[in-house]
C-alpha positions as a Markdown table, in Angstrom:
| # | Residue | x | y | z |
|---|---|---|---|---|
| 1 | Unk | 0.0 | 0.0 | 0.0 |
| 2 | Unk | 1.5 | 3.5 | -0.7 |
| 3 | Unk | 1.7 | 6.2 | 1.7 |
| 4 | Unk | 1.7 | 10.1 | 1.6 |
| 5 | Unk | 3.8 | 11.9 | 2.9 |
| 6 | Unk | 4.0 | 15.8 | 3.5 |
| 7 | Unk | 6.1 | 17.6 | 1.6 |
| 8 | Unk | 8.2 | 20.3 | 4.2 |
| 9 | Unk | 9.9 | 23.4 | 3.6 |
| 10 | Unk | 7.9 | 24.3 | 0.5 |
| 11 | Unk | 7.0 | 27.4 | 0.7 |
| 12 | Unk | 4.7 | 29.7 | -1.7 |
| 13 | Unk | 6.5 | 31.8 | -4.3 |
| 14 | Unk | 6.9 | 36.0 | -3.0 |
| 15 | Unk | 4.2 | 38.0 | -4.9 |
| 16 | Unk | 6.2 | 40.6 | -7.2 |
| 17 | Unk | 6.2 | 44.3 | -6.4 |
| 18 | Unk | 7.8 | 45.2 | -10.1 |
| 19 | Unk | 4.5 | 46.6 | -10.9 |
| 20 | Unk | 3.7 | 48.5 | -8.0 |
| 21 | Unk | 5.4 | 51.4 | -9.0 |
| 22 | Unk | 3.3 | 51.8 | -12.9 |
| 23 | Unk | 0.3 | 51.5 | -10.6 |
| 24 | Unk | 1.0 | 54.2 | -8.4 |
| 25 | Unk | 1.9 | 56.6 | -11.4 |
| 26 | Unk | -1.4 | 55.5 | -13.0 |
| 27 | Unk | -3.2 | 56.5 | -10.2 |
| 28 | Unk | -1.1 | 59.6 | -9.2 |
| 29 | Unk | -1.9 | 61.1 | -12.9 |
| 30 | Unk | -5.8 | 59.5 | -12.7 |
| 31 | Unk | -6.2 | 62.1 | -9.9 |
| 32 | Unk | -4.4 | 64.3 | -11.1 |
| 33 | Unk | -6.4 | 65.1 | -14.1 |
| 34 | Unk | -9.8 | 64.3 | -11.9 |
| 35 | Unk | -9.2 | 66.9 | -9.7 |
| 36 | Unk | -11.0 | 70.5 | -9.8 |
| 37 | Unk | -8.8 | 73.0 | -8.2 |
| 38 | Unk | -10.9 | 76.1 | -8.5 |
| 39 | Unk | -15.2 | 76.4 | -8.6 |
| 40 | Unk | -15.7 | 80.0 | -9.9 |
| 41 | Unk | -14.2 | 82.3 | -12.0 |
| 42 | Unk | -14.0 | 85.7 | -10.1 |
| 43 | Unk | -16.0 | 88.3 | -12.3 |
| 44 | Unk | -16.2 | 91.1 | -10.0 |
| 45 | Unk | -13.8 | 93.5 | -8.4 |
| 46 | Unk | -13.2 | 92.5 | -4.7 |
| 47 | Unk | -11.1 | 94.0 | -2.6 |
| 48 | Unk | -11.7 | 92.6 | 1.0 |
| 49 | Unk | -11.1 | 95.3 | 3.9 |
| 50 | Unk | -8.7 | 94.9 | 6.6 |
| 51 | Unk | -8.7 | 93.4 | 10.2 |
| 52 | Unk | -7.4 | 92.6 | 13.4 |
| 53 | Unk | -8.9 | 89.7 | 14.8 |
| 54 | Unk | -10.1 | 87.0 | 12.4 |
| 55 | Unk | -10.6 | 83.2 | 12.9 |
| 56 | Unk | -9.9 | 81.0 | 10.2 |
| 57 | Unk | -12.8 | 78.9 | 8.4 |
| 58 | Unk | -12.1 | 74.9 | 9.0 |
| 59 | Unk | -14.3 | 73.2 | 6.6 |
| 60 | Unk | -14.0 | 75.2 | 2.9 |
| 61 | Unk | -16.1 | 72.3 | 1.5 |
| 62 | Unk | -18.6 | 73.8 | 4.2 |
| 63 | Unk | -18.6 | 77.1 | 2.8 |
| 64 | Unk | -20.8 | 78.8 | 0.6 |
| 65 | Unk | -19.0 | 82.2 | -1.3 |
| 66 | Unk | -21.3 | 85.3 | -2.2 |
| 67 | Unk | -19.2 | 87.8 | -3.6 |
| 68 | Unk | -20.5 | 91.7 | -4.0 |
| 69 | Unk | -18.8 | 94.1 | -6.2 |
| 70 | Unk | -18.3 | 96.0 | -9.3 |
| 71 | Unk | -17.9 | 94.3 | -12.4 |
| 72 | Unk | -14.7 | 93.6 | -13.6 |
| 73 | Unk | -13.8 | 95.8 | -16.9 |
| 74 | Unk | -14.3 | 92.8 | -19.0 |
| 75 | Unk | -17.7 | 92.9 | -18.1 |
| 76 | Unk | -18.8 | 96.4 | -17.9 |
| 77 | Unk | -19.9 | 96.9 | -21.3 |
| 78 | Unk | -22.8 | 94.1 | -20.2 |
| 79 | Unk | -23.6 | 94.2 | -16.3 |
| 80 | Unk | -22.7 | 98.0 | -16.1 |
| 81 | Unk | -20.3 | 99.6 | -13.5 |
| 82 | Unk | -23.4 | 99.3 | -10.5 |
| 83 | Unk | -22.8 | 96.7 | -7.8 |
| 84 | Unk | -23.3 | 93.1 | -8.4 |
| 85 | Unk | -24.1 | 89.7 | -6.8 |
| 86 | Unk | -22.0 | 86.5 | -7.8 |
| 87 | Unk | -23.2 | 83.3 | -7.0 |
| 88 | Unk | -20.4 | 80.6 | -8.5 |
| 89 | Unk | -19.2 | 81.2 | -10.9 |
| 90 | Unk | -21.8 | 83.5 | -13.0 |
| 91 | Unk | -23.5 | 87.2 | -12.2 |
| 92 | Unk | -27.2 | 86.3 | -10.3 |
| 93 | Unk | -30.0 | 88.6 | -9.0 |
| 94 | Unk | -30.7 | 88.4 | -5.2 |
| 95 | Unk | -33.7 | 86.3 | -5.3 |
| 96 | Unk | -31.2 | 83.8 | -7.0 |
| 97 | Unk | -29.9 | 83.1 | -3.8 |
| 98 | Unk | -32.1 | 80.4 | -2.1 |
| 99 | Unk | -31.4 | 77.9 | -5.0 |
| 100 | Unk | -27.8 | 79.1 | -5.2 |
| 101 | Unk | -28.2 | 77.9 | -1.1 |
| 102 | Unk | -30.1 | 74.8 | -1.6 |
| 103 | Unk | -27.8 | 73.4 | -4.8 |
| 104 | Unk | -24.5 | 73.7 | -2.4 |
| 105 | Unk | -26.9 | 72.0 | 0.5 |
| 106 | Unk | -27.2 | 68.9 | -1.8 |
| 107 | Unk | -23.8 | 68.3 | -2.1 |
| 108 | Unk | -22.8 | 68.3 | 1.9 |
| 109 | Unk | -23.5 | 65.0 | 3.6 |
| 110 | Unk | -27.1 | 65.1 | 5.6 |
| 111 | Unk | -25.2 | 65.3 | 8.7 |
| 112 | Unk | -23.0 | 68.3 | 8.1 |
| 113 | Unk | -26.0 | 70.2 | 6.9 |
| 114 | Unk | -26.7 | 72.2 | 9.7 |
| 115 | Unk | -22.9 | 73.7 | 9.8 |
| 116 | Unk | -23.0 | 75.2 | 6.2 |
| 117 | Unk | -21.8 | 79.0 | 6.5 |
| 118 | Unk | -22.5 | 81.6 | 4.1 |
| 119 | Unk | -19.0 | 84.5 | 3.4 |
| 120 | Unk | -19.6 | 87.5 | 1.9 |
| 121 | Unk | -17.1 | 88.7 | 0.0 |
| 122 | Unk | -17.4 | 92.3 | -0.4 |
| 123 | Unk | -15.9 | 94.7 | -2.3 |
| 124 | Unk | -15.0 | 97.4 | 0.8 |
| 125 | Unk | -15.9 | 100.4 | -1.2 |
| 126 | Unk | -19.7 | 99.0 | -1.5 |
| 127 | Unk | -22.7 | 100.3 | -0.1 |
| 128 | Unk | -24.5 | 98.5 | 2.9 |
| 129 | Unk | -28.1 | 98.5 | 1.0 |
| 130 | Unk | -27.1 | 95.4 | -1.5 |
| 131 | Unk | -25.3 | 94.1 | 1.6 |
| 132 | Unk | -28.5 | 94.5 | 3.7 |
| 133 | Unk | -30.5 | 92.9 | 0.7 |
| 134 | Unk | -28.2 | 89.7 | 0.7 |
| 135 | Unk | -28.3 | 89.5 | 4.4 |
| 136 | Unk | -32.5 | 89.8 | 4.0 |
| 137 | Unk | -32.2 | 86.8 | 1.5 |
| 138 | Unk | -30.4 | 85.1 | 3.5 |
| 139 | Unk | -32.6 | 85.6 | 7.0 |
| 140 | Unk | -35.5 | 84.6 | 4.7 |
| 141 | Unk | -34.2 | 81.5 | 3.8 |
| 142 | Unk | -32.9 | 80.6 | 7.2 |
| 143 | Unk | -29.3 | 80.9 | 6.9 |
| 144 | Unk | -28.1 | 82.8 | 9.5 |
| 145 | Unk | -24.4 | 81.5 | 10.0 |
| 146 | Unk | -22.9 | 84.2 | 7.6 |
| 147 | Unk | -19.2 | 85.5 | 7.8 |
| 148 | Unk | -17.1 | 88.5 | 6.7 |
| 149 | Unk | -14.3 | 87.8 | 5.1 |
| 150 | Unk | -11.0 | 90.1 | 5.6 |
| 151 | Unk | -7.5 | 90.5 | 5.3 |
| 152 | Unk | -5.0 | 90.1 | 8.2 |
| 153 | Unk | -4.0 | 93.3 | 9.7 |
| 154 | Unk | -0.5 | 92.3 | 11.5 |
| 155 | Unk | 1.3 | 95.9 | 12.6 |
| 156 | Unk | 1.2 | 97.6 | 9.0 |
| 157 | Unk | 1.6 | 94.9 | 7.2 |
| 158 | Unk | -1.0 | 92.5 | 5.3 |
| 159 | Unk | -0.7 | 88.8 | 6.6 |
């Protein structure tokens, strides 16, 4: 009768790593064409006033940016030189606002809803009256965390 025996000190062959490195590349220029590094376009003329004592925002993907200001000169000849309301990346009326709110809503998780915060970017030789008008909009809709954004202040310098 014939017998098995075990075979010892086999061991399984070591899984190669020679391709490890074209995967990595792949994946490092996958991403790297993926990836959106800016939302909007700026169209108006923003120049943010100056401060002392600002805290910084944590979450940017939290953030929704209102920006207030004068056209820029490659949009005068359409929008005119009044203030104006940028939502994104294109020129919007005030009552464009809610939707602007609720499209940037959908894309934060259900969970982190409640943080969202609204900054106004605004132009610092603007009036308060299409200030007021966002902040209205903004009541009316229920967003009341809303933030002022500004430049550092450090001594006389800009930080």
């Amino acid at each position: 009768m014939a017998t098995f025996e075990k075979k010892r000190g086999k061991a399984s062959p070591a899984i190669s790593t020679a391709s490890l490195p074209d995967i990595i590349f792949m994946l490092l220029f996958f991403f790297m064409t993926v990836t959106v590094l800016r939302n909007s376009e700026l169209k108006v003329n923003v120049s943010i006033p100056d401060a002392t004592e600002l805290t910084k925002l944590e979450k940017k993907s939290l953030v929704n940016f209102i920006y207030i200001g004068v056209p820029m000169l490659a949009h005068q000849a359409q929008r005119g030189t009044s203030p104006q309301v940028q939502l994104g990346d294109k020129f919007s009326s005030i009552g464009e606002i809610p939707l602007f709110l609720e499209k940037h809503k959908l894309k934060v998780p259900e969970n982190q809803r409640s943080a969202i915060i609204s900054s106004l970017k605004i132009d610092k030789s603007m009036t308060m009256g299409i200030v007021t008008d966002v902040k209205l909009e903004l009541r009316k809709y229920n967003q009341l965390k809303v933030n002022y954004s500004a430049r550092k202040l450090v001594g006389d310098k800009f930080k």
